[in-house]
C-alpha positions, 0 to 999 in steps of 0.5 A, a space after each residue: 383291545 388294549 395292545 399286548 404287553 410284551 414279556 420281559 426277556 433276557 437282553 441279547 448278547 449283540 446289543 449288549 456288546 452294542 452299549 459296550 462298545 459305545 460306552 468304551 468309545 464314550 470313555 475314551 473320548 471323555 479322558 481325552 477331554 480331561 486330559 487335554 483339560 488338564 494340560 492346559 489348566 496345569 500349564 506354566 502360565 507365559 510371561 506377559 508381552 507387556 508389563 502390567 497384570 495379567 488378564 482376567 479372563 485366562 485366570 478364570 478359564 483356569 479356574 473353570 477347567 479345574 473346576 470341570 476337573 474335579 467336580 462331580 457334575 463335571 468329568 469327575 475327579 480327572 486331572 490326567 495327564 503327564 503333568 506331575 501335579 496332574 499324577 499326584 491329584 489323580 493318585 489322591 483321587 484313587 486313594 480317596 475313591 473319588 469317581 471319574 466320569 471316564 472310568 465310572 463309564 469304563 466301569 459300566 461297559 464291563 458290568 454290560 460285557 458281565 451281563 452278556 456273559 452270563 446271558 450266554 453262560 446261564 451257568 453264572 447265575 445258576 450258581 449260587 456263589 457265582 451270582 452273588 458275585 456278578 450281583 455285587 458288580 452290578 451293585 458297585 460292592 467292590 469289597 463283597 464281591 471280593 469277598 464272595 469270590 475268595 468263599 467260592 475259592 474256599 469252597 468250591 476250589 480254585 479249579 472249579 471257581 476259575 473254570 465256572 468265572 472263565 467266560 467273563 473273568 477278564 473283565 471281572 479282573 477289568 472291573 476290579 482294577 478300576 474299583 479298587 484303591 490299588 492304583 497301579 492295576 488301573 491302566 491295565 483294566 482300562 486297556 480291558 475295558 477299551 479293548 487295548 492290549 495289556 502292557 501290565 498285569 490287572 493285579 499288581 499292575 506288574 510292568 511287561 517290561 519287568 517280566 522281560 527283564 526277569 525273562 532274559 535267557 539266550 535259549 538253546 536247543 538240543 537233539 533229543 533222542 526219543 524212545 522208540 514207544 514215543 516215537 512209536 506213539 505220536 501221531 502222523 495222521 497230520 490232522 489238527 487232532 493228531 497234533 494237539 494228541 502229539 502236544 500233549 505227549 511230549 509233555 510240558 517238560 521241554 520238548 519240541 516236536 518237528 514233523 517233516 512232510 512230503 505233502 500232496 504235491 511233493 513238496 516238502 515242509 514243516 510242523 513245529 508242534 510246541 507245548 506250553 507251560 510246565 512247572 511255575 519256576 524252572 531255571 532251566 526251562 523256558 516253558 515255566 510261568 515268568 517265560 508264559 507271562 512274559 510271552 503275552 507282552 513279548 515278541 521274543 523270548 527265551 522260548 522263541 529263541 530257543 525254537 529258532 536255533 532249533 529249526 535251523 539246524 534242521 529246516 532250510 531256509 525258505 521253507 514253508 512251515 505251520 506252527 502249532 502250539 498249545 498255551 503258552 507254545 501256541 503264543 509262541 507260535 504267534 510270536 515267532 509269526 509276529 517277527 520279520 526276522 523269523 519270516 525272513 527265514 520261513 514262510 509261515 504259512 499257518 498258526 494254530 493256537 489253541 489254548 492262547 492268549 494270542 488275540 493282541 498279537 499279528 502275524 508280520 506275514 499278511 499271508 499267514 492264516 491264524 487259527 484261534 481254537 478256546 474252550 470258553 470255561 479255560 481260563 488261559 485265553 482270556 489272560 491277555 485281556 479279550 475273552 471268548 465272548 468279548 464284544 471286541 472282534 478277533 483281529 483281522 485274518 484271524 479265525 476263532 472258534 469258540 466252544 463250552 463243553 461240560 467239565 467245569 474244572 480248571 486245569 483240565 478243560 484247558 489240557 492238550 489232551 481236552 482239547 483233542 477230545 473237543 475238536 474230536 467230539 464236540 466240534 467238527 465244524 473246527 475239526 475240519 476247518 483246520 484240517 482243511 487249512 492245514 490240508 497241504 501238510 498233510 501227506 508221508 511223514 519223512 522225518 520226526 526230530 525233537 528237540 529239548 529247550 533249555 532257557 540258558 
């Protein structure tokens, strides 16, 4: 009998994350090459020791290294490099859609990274707008897959669009910076696609350093006297639910919540519960939408500035503190872990993020247990770049758990509220890692203080 002839399946996820991180590391190695390719062919030639003509044989490794620089058969078109002759062939060749062989090898891995999205989100290509759209990026139709996208806006909402492109997102926005002709978004879908952290914005290409310009407040604290049904409504169970429950209570308007515990063993310690982004500009809030993206690239900000002044009127030095935020407060949980200014006060003992763009980040403290928490149709985690289902592992001593659950509307799935539906419902597993974690802050409630920030 003739041997079987096995059926044609769907890849898995693992071996497509396997081609990715080999076509990331592919196209590092060959911009290297293309780079150093183009310093020496860009170089000022030195003066001759010894009058006379110059040897032959160094103009035509020039030549040859032009040559290699800007054929197709070669690295493409691929002058890079710090040369300023360098950056304008480079610019012509992006305004001109010539192709470099370092970045059509970038470009493949994310169309691979796509691939596995949809694999282990069937929902993309359910969809009968979404699978258009990931058709024309395995197609290379930059234009039509803009151009299908904005109808899914049209039709089906913003809402509804992000949430369903959630899982791939980053590198869709990844894939679409390097196939434009915007040069300026280049470098931050490169940073995606090789697994590096985001130093601009994949639409316009917005420096980070720009945003902390714009985002420059002192930040100030003041007490904030509760009403009593607030007071009597938060949650002091010290579960991870009870505290994405109390988040979302104090709202995004500038509220910081700060429980103080006699733990188990007697021990007094700290909650700082901090919430994210309210409105999109708000003078006098640093949780509004320049303090959220400038908090991605940052370590400090008006919001961490504003949280330290807070604690030290009220927390002694040395104490042991977990930091738990949502959103945008979650990267500034990760940030104020991050600083050794910030460690040199308190012991961080633990960050819970949930909700966050936090996976570039590391916590100054090796000690610090960070726990990721993301609902892979909420869009926010992805922003810095690694999804939910990237092929690029979390950082070392980070623990992420991942999940979908079933309302595909942006931005519901990513409320604080939802997420302690989630940890309730759909993920106990999570649930009672964190409580487990967090199990020494757990005891009598002896102190309840909040606090509203001001950017200036």
């Amino acid at each position: 009998m003739p041997p079987a002839v096995p059926s044609v399946t769907e890849p898995d996820v693992a071996s497509l994350h396997a081609v990715c991180a080999e076509l990331a590391e592919a196209a590092d190695a060959v911009r290297e090459a293309a780079r150093y390719a183009s310093r020496v062919a860009l170089a000022p030639r030195p003066a001759p020791a010894t009058a006379g003509p110059r040897p032959r044989r160094r103009r035509g490794n020039r030549r040859e290294l032009v040559s290699a620089l800007t054929d197709p058969r070669g690295f493409g078109w691929a002058p890079h490099g710090r040369h300023p002759l360098a950056g304008a062939l480079w610019l012509a060749g992006v305004l001109t859609s010539r192709e470099s062989l370092a970045v059509s090898l970038a470009v493949e891995g994310l169309k691979a990274r796509i691939r596995a999205a949809s694999v282990r989100h069937p929902e993309l290509l359910e969809n009968p707008t979404t699978s258009r759209v990931l058709r024309a990026i395995d197609e290379d139709r930059q234009a039509e897959a803009v151009r299908v996208f904005k109808t899914l806006l049209t039709e089906k909402g913003a809402e509804y669009a992000l949430a369903l492109l959630a899982p791939s997102f980053a590198d869709i926005m990844a894939w679409n910076a390097l196939t434009d002709e915007n040069p300026f978004n280049d470098n931050a879908g490169w940073q995606i696609a090789t697994g590096r952290p985001l130093t601009s914005d994949c639409f316009l290409g917005i420096s980070a350093a720009l945003w902390s310009v714009l985002d420059r407040g002192a930040g100030r604290a003041e007490p904030h006297t509760a009403s009593a049904e607030l007071l009597a409504d938060l949650d002091t169970s010290g579960t991870i639910v009870g505290y994405v429950r109390n988040i979302g209570r104090i709202g995004t308007g500038g509220l910081l919540l700060v429980q103080q515990v006699a733990g188990p063993d007697g021990v007094g310690r700290h909650v700082v519960q901090l919430a994210g982004m309210g409105k999109a500009f708000n003078a006098e809030s640093p949780q509004d939408l320049v303090g959220a993206i400038d908090a991605v690239g940052s370590r400090e900000t008006p919001y961490t500035r504003a949280v330290v002044k807070a604690l030290r009127r009220l927390v002694p030095s040395g104490t042991e503190v977990a930091l738990v935020g949502h959103s945008q407060g979650g990267i500034t949980a990760m940030n104020l872990a991050s600083s050794r200014d910030f460690n040199a006060l308190y012991t961080v003992t633990h960050v819970i993020a949930i909700g966050s763009p936090v996976d570039h980040k590391r916590a100054a403290d090796p000690r610090t247990r960070v726990v990721s928490l993301v609902n892979e149709h909420d869009i926010v985690p992805s922003l810095e770049g690694r999804s939910a289902v990237s092929p690029y592992a979390p950082p070392s001593g980070f623990t992420e758990f991942t999940w979908a659950d079933d309302t595909h509307a942006f931005p519901l799935c990513h409320a604080a509220e939802r997420y302690a539906h989630n940890l309730e419902h759909d993920v106990p597993h999570a649930r009672a890692h964190v409580d487990s974690e967090l199990a020494p802050f757990r005891g009598r409630v002896t102190g309840t203080h909040l606090f509203t920030l001001h950017d200036r």
